[in-house]
C-alpha positions as CSV (number, residue, x, y, z in Angstrom):
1,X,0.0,0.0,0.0
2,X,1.4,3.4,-1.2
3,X,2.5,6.1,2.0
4,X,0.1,8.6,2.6
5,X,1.5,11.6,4.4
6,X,-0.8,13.9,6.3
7,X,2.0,15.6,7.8
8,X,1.2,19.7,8.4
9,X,3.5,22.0,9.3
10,X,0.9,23.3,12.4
11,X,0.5,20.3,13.7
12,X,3.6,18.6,13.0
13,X,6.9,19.0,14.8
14,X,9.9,18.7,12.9
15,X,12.0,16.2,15.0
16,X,16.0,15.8,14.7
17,X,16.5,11.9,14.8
18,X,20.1,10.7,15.6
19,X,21.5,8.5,12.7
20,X,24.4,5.7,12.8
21,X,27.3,8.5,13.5
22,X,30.2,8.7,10.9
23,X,33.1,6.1,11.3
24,X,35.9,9.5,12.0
25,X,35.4,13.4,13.6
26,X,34.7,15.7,10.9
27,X,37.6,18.1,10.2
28,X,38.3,21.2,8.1
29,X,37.7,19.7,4.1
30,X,36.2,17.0,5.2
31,X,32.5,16.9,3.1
32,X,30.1,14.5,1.9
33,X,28.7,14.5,-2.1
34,X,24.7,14.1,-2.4
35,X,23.9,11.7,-5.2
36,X,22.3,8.2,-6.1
37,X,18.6,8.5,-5.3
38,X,18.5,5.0,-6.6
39,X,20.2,3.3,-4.0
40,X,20.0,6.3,-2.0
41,X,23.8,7.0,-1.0
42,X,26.1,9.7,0.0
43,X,30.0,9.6,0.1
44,X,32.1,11.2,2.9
45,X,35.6,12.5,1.6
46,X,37.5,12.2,5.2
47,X,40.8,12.8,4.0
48,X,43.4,12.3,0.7
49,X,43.4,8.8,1.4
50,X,40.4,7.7,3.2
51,X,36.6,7.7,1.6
52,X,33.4,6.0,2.9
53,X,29.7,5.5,1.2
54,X,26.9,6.3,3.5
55,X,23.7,3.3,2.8
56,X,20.9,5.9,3.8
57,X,18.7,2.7,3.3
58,X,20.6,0.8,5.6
59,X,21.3,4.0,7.6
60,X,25.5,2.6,7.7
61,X,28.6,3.3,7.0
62,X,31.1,1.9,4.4
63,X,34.5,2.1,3.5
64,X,35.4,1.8,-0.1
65,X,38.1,1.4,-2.5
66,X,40.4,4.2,-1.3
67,X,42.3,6.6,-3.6
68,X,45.7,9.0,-2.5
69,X,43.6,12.5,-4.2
70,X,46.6,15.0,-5.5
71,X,47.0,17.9,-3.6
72,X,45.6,19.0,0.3
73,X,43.1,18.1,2.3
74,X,42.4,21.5,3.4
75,X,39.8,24.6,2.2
76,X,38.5,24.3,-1.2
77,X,38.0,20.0,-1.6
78,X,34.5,19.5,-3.1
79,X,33.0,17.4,-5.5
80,X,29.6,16.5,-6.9
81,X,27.9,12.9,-8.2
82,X,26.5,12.4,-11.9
83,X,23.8,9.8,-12.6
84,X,25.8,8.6,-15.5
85,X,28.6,5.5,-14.9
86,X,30.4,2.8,-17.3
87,X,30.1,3.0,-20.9
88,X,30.7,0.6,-23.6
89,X,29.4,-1.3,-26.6
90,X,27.9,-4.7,-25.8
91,X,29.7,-7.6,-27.2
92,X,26.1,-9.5,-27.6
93,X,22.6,-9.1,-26.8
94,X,19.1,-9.6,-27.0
95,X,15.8,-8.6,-26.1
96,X,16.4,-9.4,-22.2
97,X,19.9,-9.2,-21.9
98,X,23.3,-7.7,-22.9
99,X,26.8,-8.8,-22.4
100,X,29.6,-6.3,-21.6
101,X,33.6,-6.3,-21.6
102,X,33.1,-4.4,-18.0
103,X,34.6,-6.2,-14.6
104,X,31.6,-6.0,-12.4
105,X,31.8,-6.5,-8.4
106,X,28.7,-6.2,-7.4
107,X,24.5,-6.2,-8.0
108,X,23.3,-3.4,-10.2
109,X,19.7,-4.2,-10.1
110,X,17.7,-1.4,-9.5
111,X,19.9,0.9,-12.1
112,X,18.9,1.6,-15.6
113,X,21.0,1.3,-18.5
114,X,20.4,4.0,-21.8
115,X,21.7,2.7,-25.2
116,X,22.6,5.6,-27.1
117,X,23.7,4.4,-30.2
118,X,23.4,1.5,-32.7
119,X,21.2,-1.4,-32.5
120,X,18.0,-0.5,-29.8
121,X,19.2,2.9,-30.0
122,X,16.7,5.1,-27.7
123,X,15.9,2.4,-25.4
124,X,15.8,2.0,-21.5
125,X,16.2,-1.2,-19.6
126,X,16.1,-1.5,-15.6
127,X,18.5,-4.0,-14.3
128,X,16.7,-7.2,-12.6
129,X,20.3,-9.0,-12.5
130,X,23.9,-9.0,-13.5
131,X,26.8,-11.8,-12.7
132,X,30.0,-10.2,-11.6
133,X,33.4,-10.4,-12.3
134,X,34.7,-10.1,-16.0
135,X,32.3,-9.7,-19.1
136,X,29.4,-8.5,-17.0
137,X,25.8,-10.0,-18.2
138,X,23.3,-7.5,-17.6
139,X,19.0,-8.9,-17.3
140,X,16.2,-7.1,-17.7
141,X,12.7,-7.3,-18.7
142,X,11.8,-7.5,-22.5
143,X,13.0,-4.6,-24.3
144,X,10.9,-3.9,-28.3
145,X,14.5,-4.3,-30.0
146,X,16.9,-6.8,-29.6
147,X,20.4,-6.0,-28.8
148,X,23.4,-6.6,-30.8
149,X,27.3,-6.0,-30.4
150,X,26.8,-2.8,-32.5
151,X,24.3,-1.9,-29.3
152,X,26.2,1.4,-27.4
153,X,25.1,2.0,-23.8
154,X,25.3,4.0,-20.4
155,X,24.9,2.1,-17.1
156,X,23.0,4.8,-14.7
157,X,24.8,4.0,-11.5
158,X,26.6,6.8,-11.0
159,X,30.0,8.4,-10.3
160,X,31.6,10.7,-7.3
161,X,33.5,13.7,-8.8
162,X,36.2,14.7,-5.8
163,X,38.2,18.0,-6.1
164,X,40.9,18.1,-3.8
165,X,42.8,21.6,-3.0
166,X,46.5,22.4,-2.4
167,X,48.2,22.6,-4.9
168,X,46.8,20.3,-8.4
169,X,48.8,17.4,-9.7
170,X,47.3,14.9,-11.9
171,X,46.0,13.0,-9.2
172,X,44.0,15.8,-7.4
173,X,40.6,15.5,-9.3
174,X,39.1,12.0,-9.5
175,X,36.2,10.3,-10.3
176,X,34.6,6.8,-8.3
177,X,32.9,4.7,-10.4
178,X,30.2,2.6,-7.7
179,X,29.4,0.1,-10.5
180,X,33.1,-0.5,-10.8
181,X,34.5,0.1,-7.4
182,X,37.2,2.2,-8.9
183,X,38.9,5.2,-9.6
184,X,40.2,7.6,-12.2
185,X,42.3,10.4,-12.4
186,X,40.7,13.6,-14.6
187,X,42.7,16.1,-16.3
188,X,43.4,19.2,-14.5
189,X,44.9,21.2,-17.8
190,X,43.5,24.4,-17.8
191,X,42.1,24.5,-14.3
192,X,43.4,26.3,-11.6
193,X,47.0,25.4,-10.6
194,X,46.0,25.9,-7.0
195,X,42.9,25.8,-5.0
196,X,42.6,27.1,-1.7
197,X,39.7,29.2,0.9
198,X,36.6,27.3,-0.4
199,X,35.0,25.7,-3.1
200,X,32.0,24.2,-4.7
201,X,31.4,22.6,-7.5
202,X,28.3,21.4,-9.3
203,X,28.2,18.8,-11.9
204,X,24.3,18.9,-14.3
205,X,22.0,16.1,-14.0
206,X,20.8,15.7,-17.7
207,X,17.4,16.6,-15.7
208,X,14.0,16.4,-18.4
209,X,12.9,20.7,-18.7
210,X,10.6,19.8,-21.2
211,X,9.1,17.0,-23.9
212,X,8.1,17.4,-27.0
213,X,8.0,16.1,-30.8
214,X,10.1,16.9,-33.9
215,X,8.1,18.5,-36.8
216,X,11.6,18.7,-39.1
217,X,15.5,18.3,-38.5
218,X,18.5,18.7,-40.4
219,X,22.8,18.4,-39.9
220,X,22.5,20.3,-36.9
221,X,18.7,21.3,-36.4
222,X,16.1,20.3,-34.8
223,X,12.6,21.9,-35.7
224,X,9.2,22.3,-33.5
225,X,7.0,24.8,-35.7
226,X,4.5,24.7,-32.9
227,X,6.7,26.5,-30.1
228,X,7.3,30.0,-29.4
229,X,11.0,29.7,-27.6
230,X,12.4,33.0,-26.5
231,X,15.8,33.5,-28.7
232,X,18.6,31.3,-27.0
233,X,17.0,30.2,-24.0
234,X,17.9,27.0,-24.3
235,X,21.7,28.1,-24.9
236,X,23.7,25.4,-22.9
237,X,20.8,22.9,-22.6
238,X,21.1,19.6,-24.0
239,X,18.5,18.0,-26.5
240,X,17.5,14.5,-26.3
241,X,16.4,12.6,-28.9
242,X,14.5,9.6,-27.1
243,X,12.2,8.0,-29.6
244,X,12.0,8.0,-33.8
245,X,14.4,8.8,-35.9
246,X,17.6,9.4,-34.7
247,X,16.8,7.9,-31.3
248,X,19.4,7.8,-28.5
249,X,21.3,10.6,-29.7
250,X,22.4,14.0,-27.1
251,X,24.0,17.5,-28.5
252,X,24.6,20.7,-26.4
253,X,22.1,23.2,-27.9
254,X,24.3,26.5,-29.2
255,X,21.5,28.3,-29.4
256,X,17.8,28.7,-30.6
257,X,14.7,30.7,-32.3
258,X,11.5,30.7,-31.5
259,X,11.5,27.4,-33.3
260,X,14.4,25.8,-34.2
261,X,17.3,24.2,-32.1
262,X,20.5,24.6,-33.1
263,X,23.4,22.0,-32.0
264,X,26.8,23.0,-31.0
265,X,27.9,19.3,-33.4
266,X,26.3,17.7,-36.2
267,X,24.0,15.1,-35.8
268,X,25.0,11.4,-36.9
269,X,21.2,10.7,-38.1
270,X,19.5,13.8,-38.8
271,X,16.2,14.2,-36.4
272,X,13.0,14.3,-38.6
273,X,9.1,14.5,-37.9
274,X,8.8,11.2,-35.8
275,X,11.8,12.3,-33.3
276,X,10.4,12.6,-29.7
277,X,13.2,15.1,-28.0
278,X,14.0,16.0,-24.5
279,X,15.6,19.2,-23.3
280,X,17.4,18.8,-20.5
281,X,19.6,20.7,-17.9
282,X,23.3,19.6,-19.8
283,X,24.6,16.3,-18.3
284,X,28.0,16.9,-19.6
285,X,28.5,20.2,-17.9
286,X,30.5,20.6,-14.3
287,X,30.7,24.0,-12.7
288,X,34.0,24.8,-10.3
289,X,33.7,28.3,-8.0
290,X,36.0,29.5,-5.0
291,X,39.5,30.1,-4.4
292,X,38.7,33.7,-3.0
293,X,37.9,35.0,-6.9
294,X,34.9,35.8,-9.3
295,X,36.1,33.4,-11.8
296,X,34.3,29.8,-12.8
297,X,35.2,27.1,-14.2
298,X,33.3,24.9,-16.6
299,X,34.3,21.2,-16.7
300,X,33.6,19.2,-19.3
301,X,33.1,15.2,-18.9
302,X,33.2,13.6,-22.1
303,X,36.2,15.6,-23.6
304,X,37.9,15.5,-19.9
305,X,38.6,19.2,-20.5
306,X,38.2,22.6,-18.7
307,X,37.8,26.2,-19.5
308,X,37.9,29.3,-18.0
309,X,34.5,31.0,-18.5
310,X,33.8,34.9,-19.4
311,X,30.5,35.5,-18.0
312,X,29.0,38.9,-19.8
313,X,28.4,40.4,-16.5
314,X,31.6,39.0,-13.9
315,X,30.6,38.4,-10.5
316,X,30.1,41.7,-8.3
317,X,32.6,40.0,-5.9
318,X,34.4,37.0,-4.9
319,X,32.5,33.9,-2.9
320,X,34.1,33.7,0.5
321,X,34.2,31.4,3.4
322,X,31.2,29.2,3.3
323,X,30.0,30.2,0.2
324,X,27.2,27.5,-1.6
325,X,26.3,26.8,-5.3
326,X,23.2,25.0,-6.1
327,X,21.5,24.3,-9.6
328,X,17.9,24.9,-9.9
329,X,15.8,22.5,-11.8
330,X,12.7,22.0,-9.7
331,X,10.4,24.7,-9.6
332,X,6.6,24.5,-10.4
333,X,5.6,28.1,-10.4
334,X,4.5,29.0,-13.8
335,X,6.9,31.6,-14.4
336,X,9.8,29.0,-13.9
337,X,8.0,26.5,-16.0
338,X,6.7,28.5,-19.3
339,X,8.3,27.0,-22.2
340,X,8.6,30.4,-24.2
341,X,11.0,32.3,-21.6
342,X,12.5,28.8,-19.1
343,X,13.4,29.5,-16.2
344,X,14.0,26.0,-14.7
345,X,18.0,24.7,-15.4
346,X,19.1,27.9,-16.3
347,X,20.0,29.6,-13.1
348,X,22.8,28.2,-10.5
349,X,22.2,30.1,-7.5
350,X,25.0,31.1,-4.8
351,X,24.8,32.7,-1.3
352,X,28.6,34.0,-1.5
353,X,29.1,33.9,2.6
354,X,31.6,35.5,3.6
355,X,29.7,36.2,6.6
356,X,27.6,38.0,4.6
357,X,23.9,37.8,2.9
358,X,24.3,38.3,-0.2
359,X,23.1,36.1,-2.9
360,X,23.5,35.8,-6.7
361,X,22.8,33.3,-9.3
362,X,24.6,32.3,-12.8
363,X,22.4,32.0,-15.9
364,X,23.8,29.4,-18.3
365,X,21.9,30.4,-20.8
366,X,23.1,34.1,-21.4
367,X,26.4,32.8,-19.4
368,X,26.4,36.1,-16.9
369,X,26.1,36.8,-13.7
370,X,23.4,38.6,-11.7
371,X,24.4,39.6,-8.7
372,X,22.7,41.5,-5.1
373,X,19.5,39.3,-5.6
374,X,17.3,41.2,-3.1
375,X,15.2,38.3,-1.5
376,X,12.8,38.5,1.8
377,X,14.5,37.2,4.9
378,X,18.1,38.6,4.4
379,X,19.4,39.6,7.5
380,X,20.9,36.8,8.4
381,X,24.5,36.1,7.3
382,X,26.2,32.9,6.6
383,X,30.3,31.7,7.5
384,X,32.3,29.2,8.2
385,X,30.6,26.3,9.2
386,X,27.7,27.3,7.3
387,X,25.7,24.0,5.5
388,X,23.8,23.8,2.1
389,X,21.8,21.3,0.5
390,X,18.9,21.6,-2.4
391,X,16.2,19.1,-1.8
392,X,12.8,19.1,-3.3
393,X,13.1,23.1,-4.9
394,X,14.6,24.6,-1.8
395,X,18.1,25.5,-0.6
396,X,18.4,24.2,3.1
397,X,21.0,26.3,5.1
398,X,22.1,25.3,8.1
399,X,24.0,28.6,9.7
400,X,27.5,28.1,10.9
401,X,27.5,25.9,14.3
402,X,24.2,27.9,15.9
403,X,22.2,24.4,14.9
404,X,19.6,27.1,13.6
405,X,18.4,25.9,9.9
406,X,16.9,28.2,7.6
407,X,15.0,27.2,4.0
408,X,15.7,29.3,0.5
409,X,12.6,29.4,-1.9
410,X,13.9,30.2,-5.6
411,X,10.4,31.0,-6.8
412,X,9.6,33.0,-3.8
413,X,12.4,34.5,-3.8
414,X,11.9,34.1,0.1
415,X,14.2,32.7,3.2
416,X,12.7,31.9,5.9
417,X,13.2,30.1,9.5
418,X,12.8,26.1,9.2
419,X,14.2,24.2,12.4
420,X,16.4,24.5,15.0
421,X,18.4,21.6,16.0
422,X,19.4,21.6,19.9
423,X,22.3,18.8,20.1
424,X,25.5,20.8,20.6
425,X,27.8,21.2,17.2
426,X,31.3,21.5,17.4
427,X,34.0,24.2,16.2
428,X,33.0,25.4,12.8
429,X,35.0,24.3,10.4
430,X,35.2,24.4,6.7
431,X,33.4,21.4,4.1
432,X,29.7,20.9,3.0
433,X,28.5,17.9,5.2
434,X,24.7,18.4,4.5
435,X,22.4,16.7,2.1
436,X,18.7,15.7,0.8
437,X,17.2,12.4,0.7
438,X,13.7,11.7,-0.8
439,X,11.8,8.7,-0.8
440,X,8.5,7.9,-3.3
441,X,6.0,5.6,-2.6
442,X,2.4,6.8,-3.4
443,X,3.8,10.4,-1.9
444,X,7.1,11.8,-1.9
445,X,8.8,11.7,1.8
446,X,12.0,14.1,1.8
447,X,15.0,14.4,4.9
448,X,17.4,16.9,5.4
449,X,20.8,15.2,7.0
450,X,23.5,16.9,8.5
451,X,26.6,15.5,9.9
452,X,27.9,17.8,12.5
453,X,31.5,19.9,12.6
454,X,34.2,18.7,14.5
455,X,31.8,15.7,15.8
456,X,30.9,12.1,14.3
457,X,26.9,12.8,15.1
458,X,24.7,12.7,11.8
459,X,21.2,13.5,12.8
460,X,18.2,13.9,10.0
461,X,15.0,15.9,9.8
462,X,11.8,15.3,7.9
463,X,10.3,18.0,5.8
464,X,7.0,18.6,6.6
């Protein structure tokens, strides 16, 4: 039987529930990286050499495959997950099954795999069942289209990006594969040489905007004569093309017209009338702020490369201590949601701390900043120690080592007071060590976690 939550905020009180505590004290860098809403899990960087996965599930602690990360564990580590793991073409297939060249340790089931290219292009599959070990077999109920070794895919389990600071050697940024148990090294070419204050980076989700269907397409096009786009919203987006012609295929969009989609590469099948197309929020794009300047840093994941961006409008000033970056892709106001002027995955918002209020946000889309947002409830200022997660459309703040939690509403352009949480918290320190958790079963339960400074206590809240 599906949950149903009566839960009101008048009649409910928010209650702090203590959690298994972390296996080591939280200390300065130390921060843990939201992702995997599948199996629901969060990993804890606690040093250069020593990394953990938090089951919320299970509510326990595990230590993984460690890595030595590049650089120092000290002000400015940070790292974000993306949904999207191994790659590959299968070596065989059919319509239940594929076979991989990937060494597999453990269960997948649960995760879905994409194929993007070749035979089944377009198609989805959950995982009921894989063998481990070499030449992975992955099970799955009956897809329309067999699969063949021409059959290109994308696991969906999942990878922690980790930025280390200090000074950057080819070690110090890293991906962890779950699906894999292992780690990579990523270029740092063209980053900063050093990293040091505080840092946060966000990596896109390849999150669904909108839906809709092709009426024409050509090398680099794709046309919808019904819409009314404003002229390069969807700059920096990515379109989707997830049924018809052309199926399985993903471009950064360069920019639009009212009507037509322009692709920053050529398409390998050109879209036509019977292509069904996504644009999403791009899942190829990472975003790197901090160090004590204006500047961001755009990250690349397919072509492992970065660049230095030139925003229009710079930055009116420099994040400081505590600072937060959080990408919007959730609102349901109708002014975020209008498909002729988006609003929704184009903004990455930033309270620059600082021990200050001030707030701006990034727009991808006309790549400049906007800076001074005036919003209601700005008085209070935000430091080291400070906490951020976004969770179900709202930034969650948790201010310094006071154990007083506020909640940002993007649409409402509104902060207000949201909990208070009375167990004492240690020195504040600096390291994002918040997070969101949401849970759907008939209704959709959230929790806010925070795992305290200088302490091992993790304690969660549900939103009511």
């Amino acid at each position: 039987m599906a949950i149903d939550k009566k839960l009101v905020s008048p009649l409910d009180r928010k209650t702090w529930e203590f959690m298994t505590p972390s296996p080591v004290a939280t200390a300065a860098a130390m921060h843990i990286i939201q992702g995997d809403p599948v199996r629901r899990i969060a990993m804890l960087i606690a040093s250069a050499t020593a990394q953990y996965l938090y089951y919320v599930d299970q509510d326990a602690w595990e230590q993984i495959a460690t890595v030595t990360l590049g650089g120092t564990m000290t002000a400015g580590a940070c790292g974000d997950w993306t949904p999207f793991g191994p790659t590959g073409t299968a070596t065989a297939g059919s319509t239940t099954s594929m076979t991989t060249n990937l060494t597999i340790p453990r269960s997948l089931a649960g995760y879905t795999i994409r194929i993007t290219s070749g035979t089944g292009a377009g198609q989805e599959a959950v995982i009921t069942r894989n063998t481990t070990g070499a030449n992975a077999v992955f099970t799955f109920a009956a897809l329309g289209v067999a699969l063949d070794n021409t059959s290109v895919y994308v696991i969906m389990s999942g990878r922690f990006y980790v930025w280390n600071a200090g000074t950057m050697s080819a070690t110090s940024f890293q991906y962890y594969d779950f699906a894999t148990n292992s780690w990579t090294a990523r270029s740092v070419t063209s980053a900063p040489a050093t990293w040091a204050t505080d840092g946060r980076m966000v990596i896109l989700k390849g999150v669904q905007i909108v839906t809709g269907t092709a009426t024409a397409g050509g090398a680099s096009t794709l046309t919808n004569g019904a819409k009314s786009w404003t002229t390069n919203q969807w700059t920096n987006y990515q379109v989707r093309i997830t049924a018809g012609t052309g199926a399985g295929q993903v471009r950064t969009i360069a920019s639009n017209t009212g009507t037509v989609l322009t692709t920053s590469a050529a398409w390998t099948i050109n879209p036509d009338a019977t292509s069904v197309y996504a644009i999403e929020t791009n899942q190829d794009h990472a975003y790197l702020m901090g160090n004590n300047v204006v500047t961001m840093y755009r990250y690349t994941l397919s072509t492992n490369s970065w660049a230095t961006l030139a925003p229009g409008a710079a930055r009116a000033s420099a994040p400081g201590l505590a600072a937060s970056l959080s990408m919007i892709e959730s609102q349901t106001h109708a002014d975020w949601t209008n498909e002729s002027a988006i609003i929704n995955g184009r903004r990455l918002y930033s309270f620059r701390g600082g021990a200050g209020s001030i707030l701006d946000y990034y727009d991808i889309a006309a790549n400049t900043w906007v800076s001074g947002v005036d919003y209601g409830g700005k008085q209070e200022t935000f430091t080291t120690g400070t906490q951020f997660a976004y969770l179900g459309g709202y930034i969650y703040i948790k201010k310094e080592s006071t154990g007083r939690f506020f909640r940002y509403s993007p649409s409402d352009n509104e902060m207000i007071p949201w909990s208070t949480l009375l167990y004492t918290d240690g020195a504040a320190i600096l390291g994002n060590k918040m997070f969101g958790v949401s849970y759907t079963d008939g209704e959709v339960l959230e929790w806010v976690y925070i795992l305290q400074n200088t302490r091992t206590e993790l304690f969660r809240c549900m939103v009511i």
